[in-house]
Legacy VTK file of the C-alpha trace (Angstrom):
# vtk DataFile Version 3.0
C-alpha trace
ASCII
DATASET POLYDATA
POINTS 273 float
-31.096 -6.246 16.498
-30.396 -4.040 13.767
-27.461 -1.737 13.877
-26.184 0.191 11.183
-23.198 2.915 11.815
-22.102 5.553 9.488
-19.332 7.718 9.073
-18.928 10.232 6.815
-15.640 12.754 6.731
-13.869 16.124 5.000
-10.666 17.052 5.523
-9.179 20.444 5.089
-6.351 21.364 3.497
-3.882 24.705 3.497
-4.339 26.604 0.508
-0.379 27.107 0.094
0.936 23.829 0.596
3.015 23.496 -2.578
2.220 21.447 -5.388
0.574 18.268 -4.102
-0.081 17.406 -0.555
-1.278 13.809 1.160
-3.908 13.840 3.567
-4.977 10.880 5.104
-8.484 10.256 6.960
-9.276 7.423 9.792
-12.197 6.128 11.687
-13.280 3.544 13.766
-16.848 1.805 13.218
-17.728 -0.941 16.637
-20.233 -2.843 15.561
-21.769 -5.251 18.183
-23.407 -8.611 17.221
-27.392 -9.113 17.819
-25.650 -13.100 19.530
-22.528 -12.683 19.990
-22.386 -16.347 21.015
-23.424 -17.735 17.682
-21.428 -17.281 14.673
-21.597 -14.651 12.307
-21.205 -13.432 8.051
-19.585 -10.348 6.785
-20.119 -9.156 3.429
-17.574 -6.130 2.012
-17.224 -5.251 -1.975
-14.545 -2.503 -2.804
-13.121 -1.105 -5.845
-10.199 -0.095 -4.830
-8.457 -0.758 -1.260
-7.382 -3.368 0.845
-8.994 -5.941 3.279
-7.068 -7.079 6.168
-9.266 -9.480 8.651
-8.100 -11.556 11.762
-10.262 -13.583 13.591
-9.924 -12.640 17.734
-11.494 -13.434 21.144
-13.848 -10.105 21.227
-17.438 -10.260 21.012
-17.919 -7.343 18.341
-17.154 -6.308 14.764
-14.306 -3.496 15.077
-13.596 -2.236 11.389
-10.772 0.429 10.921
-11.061 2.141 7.337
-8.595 4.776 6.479
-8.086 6.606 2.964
-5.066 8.651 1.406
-5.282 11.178 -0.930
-3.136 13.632 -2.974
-4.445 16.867 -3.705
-3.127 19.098 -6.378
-2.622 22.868 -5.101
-0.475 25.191 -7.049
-0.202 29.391 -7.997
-3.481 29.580 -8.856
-4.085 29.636 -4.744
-1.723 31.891 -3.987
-4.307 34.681 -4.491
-6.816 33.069 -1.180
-5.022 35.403 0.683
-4.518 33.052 3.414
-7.494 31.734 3.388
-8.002 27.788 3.442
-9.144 25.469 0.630
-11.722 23.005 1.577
-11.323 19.829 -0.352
-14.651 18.155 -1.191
-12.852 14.830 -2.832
-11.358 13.982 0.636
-14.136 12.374 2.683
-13.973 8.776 3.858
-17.999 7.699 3.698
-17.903 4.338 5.244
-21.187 2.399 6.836
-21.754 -0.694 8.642
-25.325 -2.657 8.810
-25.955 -5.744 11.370
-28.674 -7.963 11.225
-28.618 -10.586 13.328
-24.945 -11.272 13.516
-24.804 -10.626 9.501
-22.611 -7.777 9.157
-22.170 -5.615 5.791
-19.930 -2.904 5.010
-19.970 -0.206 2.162
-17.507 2.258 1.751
-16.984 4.522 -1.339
-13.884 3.201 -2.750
-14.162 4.316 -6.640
-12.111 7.299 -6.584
-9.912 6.125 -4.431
-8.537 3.590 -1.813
-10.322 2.654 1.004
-8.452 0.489 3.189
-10.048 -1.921 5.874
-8.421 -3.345 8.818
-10.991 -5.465 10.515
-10.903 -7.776 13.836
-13.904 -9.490 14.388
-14.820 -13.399 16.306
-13.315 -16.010 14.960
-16.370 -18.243 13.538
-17.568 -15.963 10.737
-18.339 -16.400 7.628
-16.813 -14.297 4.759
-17.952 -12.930 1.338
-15.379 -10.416 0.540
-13.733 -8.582 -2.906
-11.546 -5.498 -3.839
-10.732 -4.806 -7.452
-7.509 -2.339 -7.211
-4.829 -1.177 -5.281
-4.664 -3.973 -3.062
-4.311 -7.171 -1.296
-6.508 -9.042 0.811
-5.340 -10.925 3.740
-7.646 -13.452 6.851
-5.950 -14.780 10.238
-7.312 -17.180 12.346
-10.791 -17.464 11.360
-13.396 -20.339 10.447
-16.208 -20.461 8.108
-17.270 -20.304 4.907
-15.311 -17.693 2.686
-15.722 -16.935 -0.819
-12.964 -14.032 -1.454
-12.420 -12.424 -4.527
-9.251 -10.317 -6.182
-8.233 -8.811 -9.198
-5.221 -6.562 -9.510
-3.668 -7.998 -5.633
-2.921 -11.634 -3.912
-4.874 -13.762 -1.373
-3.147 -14.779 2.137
-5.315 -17.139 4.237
-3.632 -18.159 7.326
-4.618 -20.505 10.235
-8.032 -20.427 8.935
-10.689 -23.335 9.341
-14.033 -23.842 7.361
-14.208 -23.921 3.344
-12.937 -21.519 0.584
-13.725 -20.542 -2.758
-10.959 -18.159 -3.216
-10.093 -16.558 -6.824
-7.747 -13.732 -7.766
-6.496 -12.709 -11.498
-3.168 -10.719 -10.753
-1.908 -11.929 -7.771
-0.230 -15.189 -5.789
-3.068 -17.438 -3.551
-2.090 -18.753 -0.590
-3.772 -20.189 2.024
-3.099 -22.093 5.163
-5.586 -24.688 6.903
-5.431 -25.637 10.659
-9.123 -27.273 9.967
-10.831 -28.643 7.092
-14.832 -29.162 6.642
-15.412 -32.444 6.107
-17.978 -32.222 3.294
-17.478 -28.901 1.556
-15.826 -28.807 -2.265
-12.933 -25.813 -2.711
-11.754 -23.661 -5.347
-8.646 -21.692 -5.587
-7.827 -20.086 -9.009
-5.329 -16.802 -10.244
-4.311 -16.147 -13.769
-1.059 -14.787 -13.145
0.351 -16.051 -9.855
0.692 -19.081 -7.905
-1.196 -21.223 -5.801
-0.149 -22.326 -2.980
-2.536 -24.291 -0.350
-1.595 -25.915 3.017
-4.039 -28.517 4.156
-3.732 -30.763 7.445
-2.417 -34.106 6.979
-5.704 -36.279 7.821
-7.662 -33.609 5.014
-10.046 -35.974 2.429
-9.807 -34.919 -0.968
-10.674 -35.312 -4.104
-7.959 -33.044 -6.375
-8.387 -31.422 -9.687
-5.480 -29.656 -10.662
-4.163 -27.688 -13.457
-1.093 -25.221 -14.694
-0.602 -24.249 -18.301
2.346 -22.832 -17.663
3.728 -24.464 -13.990
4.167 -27.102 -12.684
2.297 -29.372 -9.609
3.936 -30.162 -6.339
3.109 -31.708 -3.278
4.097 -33.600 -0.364
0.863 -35.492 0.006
0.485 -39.390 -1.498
-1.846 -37.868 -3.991
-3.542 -41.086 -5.709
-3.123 -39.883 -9.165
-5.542 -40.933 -12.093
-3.666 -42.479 -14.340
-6.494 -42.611 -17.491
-5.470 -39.207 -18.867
-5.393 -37.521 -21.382
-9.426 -36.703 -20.819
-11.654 -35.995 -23.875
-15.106 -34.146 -24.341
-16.750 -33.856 -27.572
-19.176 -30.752 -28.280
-21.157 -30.469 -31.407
-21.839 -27.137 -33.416
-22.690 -25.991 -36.950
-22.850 -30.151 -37.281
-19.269 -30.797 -36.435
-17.689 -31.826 -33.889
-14.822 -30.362 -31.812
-12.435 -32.834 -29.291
-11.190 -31.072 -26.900
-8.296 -32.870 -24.405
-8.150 -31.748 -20.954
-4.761 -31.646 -19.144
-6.200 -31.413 -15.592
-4.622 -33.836 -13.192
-7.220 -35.867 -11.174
-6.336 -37.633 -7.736
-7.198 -38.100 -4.068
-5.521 -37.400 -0.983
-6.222 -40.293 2.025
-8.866 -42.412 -0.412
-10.688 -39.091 -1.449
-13.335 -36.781 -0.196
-15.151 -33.589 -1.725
-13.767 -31.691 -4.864
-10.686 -29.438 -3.973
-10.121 -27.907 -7.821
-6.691 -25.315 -8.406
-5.572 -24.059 -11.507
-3.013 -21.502 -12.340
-2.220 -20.329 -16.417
1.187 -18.377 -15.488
2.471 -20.347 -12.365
3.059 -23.447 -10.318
0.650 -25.246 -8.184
1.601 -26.628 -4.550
-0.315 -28.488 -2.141
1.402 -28.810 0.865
0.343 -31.545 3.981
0.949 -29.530 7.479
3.821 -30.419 9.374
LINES 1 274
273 0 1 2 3 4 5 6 7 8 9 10 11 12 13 14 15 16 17 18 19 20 21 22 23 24 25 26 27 28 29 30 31 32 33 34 35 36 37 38 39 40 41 42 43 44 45 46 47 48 49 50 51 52 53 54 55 56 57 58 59 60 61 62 63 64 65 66 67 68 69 70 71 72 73 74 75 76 77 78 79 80 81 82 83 84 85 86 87 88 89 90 91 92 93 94 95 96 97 98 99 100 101 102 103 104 105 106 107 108 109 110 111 112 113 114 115 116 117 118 119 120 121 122 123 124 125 126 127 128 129 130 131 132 133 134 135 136 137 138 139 140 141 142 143 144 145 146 147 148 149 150 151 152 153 154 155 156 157 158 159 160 161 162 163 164 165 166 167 168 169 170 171 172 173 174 175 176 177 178 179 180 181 182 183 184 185 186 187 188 189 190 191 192 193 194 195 196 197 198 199 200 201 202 203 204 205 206 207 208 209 210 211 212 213 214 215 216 217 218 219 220 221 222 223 224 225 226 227 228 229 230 231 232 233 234 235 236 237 238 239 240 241 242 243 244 245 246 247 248 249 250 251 252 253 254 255 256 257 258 259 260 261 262 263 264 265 266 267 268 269 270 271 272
């Protein structure tokens, strides 16, 4: 099967509301699955916006976007005579394409915020971003999920699978009821903290770092104790030494790579209660 859904809106606005008036636009996309019994992928890049996803017990995709503008209208419209001013900088152009329980989304987010709320079965896989103007938030949902942030924070919560997770202006946070046995992790931010919940029988190998934080955790992390590291790189014919401050360890004897690093906060690695 191959579904794809489009929506495409323009509101109207009154000529003679003063000064600046909000207008806000929402739709509904339903996007069924080509197997709804097998698990799916859903692949959404915005500019500016936020993603909210939770994992339910439906068969289909059900994505609600929304957008808010403000819309300058002053005395120059108080000649219209009554007439109405039709705003062309107002529509909400989202689309959804399915291919065989791969689902991707594009919405026109550069001007200004497009915000998704999304429900959608819980084993799906997840490649998701937003660059502005928001935070980005999955519920109780297991796969593979490689989520991406600039200006906004991360929440994972009761999630299973693997994560690759990296935000630059933001906190990370993320909460594991399931681990995959074999898959390495990543969770990074620049100016935020990282905080990661994992359950208490998770194999791991850990490679942390904070520059300016400190580590936690309640876990029996098996530290490496032959630190400071040192890697030598040659250029121009000399050579530069660089020592790495990363903390190496493993939680219950070790298992694939888990690597966090914060610059401007603290680390925490947490074992489920």
């Amino acid at each position: 099967m191959n579904t794809v859904l489009r929506i495409s809106t323009a509101l109207i606005l009154m000529g003679t509301t003063p000064l600046f008036a909000q207008s806000e636009s929402k739709e509904q996309l339903v996007v069924p699955l080509t197997d709804p019994g097998k698990p799916g992928s859903l692949d959404i890049g915005l500019i500016n916006g936020f993603i909210h996803i939770t994992g339910y017990s439906g068969k289909d995709v059900i994505i609600d976007a929304s957008t808010r503008s403000t819309n300058r209208t002053d005395d120059r419209n108080t000649g219209s005579g009554g007439m109405r001013r039709i705003s062309t900088n107002n529509a909400l152009d989202i689309s959804a394409e399915e291919k065989n329980n791969r689902v991707r989304v594009s919405a026109s987010s550069h001007q200004k915020p497009v915000n998704l709320t999304i429900r959608l079965p819980q084993r799906f896989s997840l490649k998701i971003s937003t660059v502005n103007e928001g935070d980005i938030t999955v519920e109780n949902v297991n796969g593979e999920m490689e989520i991406n942030n600039v200006n906004g924070p991360i929440e994972l919560t009761n999630i299973g699978g693997s994560v690759v997770a990296n935000t630059i202006n933001g906190d990370l946070k993320a909460t594991f009821r399931e681990v995959s046995p074999n898959a390495p992790m990543a969770f990074s931010t620049l100016n935020g903290r990282v905080d990661v919940t994992f359950p208490a029988s998770v194999k791991a190998n850990v490679k942390l770092k904070s520059d300016r934080g400190d580590i936690f955790s309640d876990f029996d992390i098996d530290v490496d104790k032959n630190q400071p590291k040192a890697t030598r790189s040659a250029q121009s014919g000399m050579y530069r030494v660089t020592v790495e401050d990363w903390v190496y360890g493993k939680i219950n004897n070790g298992g694939p790579e888990v690597m966090m690093k914060s610059m401007q906060g603290s680390i925490y690695v947490r074992k489920a209660k």
